[in-house]
VEXDREN-2710 file (C-alpha; in Angstrom, 1 decimal):
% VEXDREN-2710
k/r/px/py/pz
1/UNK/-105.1/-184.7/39.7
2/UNK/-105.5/-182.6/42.5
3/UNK/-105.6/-185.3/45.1
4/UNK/-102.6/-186.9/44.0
5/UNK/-100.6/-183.8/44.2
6/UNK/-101.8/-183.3/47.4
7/UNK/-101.3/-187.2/48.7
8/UNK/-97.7/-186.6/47.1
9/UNK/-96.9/-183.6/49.3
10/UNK/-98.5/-185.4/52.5
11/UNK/-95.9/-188.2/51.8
12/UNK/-93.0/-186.0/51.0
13/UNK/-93.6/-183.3/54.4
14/UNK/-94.4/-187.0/56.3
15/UNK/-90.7/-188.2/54.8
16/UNK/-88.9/-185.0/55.5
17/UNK/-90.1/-185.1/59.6
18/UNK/-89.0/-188.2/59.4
19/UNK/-85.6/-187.8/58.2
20/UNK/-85.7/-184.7/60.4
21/UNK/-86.0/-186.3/63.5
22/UNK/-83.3/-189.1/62.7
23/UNK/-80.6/-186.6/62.3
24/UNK/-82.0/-185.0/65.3
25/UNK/-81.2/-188.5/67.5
26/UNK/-77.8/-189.0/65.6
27/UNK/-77.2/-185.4/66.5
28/UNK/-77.9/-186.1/70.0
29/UNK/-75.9/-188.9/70.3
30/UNK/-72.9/-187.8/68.8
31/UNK/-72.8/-184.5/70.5
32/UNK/-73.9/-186.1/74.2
33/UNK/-76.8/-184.2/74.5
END
């Protein structure tokens, strides 16, 4: 049980950077920096 929970919160902290860093780029480009 642990393991999943654990593989679960790998995936979701893997999907926020993600997302993260794709606002960061449309960020960039729409703000020219």
């Amino acid at each position: 049980m642990e393991g999943i929970i654990y593989t679960n919160l790998d995936v979701n902290s893997f999907h926020l950077r993600t997302v993260l860093s794709e606002l960061e780029q449309a960020f960039k480009t729409f703000f020219k920096f």
